[in-house]
N, C-alpha and C positions, 0 to 999 in steps of 0.2 A: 504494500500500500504506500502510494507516497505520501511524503508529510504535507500535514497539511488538509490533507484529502476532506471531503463531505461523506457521511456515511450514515446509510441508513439502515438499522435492523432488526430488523421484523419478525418479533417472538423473543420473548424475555425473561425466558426460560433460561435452564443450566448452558446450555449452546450457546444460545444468543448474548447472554452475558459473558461467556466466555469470550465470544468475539468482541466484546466492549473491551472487554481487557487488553487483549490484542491489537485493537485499534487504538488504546489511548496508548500504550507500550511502543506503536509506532510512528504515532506521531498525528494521527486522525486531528482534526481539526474542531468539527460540528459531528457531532454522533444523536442519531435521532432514533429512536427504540419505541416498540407499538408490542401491546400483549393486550388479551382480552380479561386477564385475570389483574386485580387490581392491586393486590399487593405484589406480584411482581415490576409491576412499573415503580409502585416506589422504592423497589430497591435497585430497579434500573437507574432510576433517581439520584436515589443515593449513594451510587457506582460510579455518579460522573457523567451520564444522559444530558445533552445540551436540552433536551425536551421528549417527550412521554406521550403517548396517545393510545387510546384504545378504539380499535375498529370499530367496536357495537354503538358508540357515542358520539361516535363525529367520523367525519369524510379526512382520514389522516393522510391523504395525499393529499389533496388540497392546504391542509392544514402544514405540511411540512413546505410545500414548495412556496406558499404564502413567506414564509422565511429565508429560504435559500429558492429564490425561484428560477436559477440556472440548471436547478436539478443535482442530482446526489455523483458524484464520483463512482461510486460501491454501493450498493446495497446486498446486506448479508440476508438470506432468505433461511428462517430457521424456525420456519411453524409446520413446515408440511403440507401445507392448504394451498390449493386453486387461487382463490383471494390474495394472497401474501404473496402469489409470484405476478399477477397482474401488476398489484398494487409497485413491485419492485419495478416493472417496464415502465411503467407510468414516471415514478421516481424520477430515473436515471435520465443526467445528462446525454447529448451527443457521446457518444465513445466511450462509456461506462459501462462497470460489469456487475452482472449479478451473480451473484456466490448465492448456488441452491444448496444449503446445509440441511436442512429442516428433513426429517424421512418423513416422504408421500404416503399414508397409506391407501392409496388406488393403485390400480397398475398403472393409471397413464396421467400425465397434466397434458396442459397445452395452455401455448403462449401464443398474442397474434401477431403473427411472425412480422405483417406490413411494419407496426411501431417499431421493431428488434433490429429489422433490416434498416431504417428509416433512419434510426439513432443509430446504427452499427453500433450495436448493443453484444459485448462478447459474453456470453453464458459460460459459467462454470459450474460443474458438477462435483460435490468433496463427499467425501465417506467418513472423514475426520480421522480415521486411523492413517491412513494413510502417510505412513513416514515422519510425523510428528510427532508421537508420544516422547521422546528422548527428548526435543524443544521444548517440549512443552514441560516437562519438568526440570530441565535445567531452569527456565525462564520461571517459571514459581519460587524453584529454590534460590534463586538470584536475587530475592526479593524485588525485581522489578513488576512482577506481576502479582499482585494483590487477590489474593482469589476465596481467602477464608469467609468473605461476604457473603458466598452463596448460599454456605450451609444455615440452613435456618431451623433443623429439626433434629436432633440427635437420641439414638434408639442402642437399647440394649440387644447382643444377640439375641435374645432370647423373644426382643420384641418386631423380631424380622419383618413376621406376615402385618402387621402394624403399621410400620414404614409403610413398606409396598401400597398399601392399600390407600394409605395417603397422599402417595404420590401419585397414586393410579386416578386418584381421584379431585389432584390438587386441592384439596382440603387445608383448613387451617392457614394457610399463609405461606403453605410448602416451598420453599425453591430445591433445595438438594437436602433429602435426608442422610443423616451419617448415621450408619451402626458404628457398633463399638466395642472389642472382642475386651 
């Protein structure tokens, strides 16, 4: 990413926060973050979010480009949903890319390709394992990357199927459960 960059990302959840991290780590400039669950945006918030929206309550493209109206650099796509990769095309500058992180669960999306081609819009695809895990933890252990925020629920083994169920259910104000042996 370069410094400086505009970024938008959509879902702020454990992912999507994780790429906050990442983008303020390299230097992201405007970071704008959208979750339908409402305590995760205040701890997008509180993470360093130049601003927060929730899909179900307002028109957050409108609302983003209202402030950056040249359009976003990047948008990180990390909810899975049909909506959240539209919303990203819409986003994005001329010559901007969207990072689909988010797992689909359908087998297929679609994007309309006229806007993608129009903006030469470059689509990436991440799996997130993919060759990072060892970055990714040197960069936490470096203390540059600040990541303790996310956990917001901590569970004994023994309160495993607990966790799970809370997270399955985003309950409570869940962002990342920890057990804890």
């Amino acid at each position: 990413m370069p410094k400086g960059a505009k970024s938008a990302i959509l879902g702020s959840g454990p992912i999507g926060l994780s790429c906050l991290v990442a983008a303020r780590v390299e230097g992201a400039e405007s970071i704008y973050m959208t979750d339908k669950v409402e305590e995760r945006m205040k701890v997008a918030e509180k993470a360093g979010a130049a601003w927060v929206g929730n899909p179900e309550r307002g028109d957050i493209v409108k609302e983003i480009l209202e402030r950056e109206p040249t359009g976003m650099d990047i948008v990180y796509e990390c909810a899975g949903e049909q909506e959240t990769i539209d919303e990203g095309i819409e986003l994005l500058k001329p010559g901007g890319r969207l990072i689909v992180i988010g797992i689909v669960r359908v087998e297929r999306i679609s994007f309309d390709i006229s806007k993608a081609r129009r903006k030469e819009i470059t689509i990436v695809n991440i799996r997130r394992q993919n060759g990072c895990t060892q970055a990714a933890i040197d960069l936490a252990a470096s203390g540059r990357a600040k990541i303790d925020f996310m956990v917001t629920h901590r569970f004994k083994l023994e309160q495993t199927q607990q966790a799970f169920d809370m997270v399955a259910g985003y309950r409570d104000g869940v962002v990342k459960a920890m057990i804890e042996f």
